[in-house]
C-alpha positions, 0 to 999 in steps of 0.5 A: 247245586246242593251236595244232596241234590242227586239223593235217591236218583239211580243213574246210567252213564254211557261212555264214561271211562274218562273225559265228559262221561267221566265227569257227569258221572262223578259229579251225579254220584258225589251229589248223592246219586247211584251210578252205573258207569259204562265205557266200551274199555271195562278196565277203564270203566273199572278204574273210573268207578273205583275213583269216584268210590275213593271220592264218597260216590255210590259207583258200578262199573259195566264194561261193553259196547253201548251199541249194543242191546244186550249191553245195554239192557244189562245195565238197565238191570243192573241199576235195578238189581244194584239200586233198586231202580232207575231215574237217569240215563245219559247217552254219552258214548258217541265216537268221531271218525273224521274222513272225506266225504267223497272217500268215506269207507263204509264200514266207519260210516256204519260204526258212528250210525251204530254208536252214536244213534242206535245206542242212544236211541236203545239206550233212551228206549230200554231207559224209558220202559223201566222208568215208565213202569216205575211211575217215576218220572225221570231224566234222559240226557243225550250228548249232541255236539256244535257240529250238529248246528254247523258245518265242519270240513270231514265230519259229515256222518259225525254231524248227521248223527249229532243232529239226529239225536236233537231230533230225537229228543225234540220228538220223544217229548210227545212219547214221554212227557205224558209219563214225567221223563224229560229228554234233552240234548247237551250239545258241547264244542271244542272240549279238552279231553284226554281224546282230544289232546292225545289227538291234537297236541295244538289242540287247546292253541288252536281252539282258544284262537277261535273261540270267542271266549278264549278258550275250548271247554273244560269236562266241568263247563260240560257237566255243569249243563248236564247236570242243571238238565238233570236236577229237579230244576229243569221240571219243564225243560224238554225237548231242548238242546242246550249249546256249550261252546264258549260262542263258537256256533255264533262266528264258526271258523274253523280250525286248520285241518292241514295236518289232519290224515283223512 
């Protein structure tokens, strides 16, 4: 894609202190766009956005819960005070706690609800209200996962979130099209992230073993999608979830989670 593909684009990026976010974040800003980096982490959130400032990009950090609406209109403001206005929003915060469905507390099951469907949903609302009053158009993006294609032992309240959001963005077309905001969904499989190996050292073994193509994703394989959904060339692409994972979804075995503590 051309370096100045993202010129004039305003975007917010939920989550994005590191791994996936991180990478859609920096990949927008150094290809001309402005940036509204989120992560729950705000020192994180700090030293992300002072390295993709290092690398050229147009960067804000904003610390806080993306759960939260206050948070989240505060950084729909924050674009337009910055930036003077707002383009792209990608709803990347999601979190994963893994647990037996038969045992799972609810307290965790009320923090992946809030996390991963009522921040994206708040989020791609407040989003679409100041792109709609710009008579812009614009670009939501929201971050799904293979698991909510198919099944995987222990992620029941995890999955069902995931499958929400292609939900959302499936029914949202009717709401936003009529206004130039595409929405879509970017649905990743096994991806090596600083998470994922601080999790599972075996990590990259394992996966490379199940998946087709050899090998988990990388960040990059991730953002690449996102940003193709993202760019001008996408014009009439909405409503879609688009499935990043190296051919696991079409065999789907599954990982030894003997070790795993549930």
């Amino acid at each position: 894609m051309s370096t100045q593909l993202f010129n004039n684009q305003v975007a917010i990026v939920t989550g994005a202190g590191q791994g996936i976010g991180f990478e859609i974040a920096k990949q927008l800003a150094v290809k001309g766009a402005g940036v509204i980096l989120n992560d729950a982490d705000a020192d994180l959130a700090s030293q992300a956005a002072k390295t993709i400032r290092g690398l050229g990009g147009e960067c804000i950090a904003f610390g806080g819960d993306a759960s939260q609406s206050e948070i989240i209109d505060g950084m729909v403001e924050e674009a337009v005070s910055c930036f003077g206005k707002l383009t792209i929003a990608v709803a990347n915060a999601g979190i994963t706690l893994f647990g037996d469905f038969f045992e799972y507390p609810k307290e965790n099951l009320q923090k992946v609800l809030e996390v991963n469907l009522m921040g994206s949903f708040l989020l791609t609302q407040a989003a679409a209200r100041q792109i709609r009053s710009q008579k812009s158009g614009g670009r939501i993006l929201l971050m799904s996962s293979v698991v909510g294609h198919q099944s995987h032992q222990f992620l029941g309240a995890y999955a069902m979130t995931k499958a929400g959001l292609e939900m959302l963005a499936k029914n949202l077309v009717l709401e936003l099209s009529p206004h130039g905001i595409t929405i879509n969904a970017v649905a990743p499989g096994a991806t090596l992230t600083e998470r994922t190996l601080a999790t599972d050292p075996t990590y990259p073994k394992t996966w490379s073993s199940i998946t087709p193509m050899g090998r988990p994703a990388i960040c990059e394989d991730i953002a690449n999608a996102a940003l193709f959904l993202l760019s001008p060339h996408s014009g009439h692409i909405t409503g879609q979830s688009l499935i990043v994972d190296g051919g696991w979804t079409s065999v789907s075995p599954l990982p030894d989670l003997s070790n795993l503590d549930v």
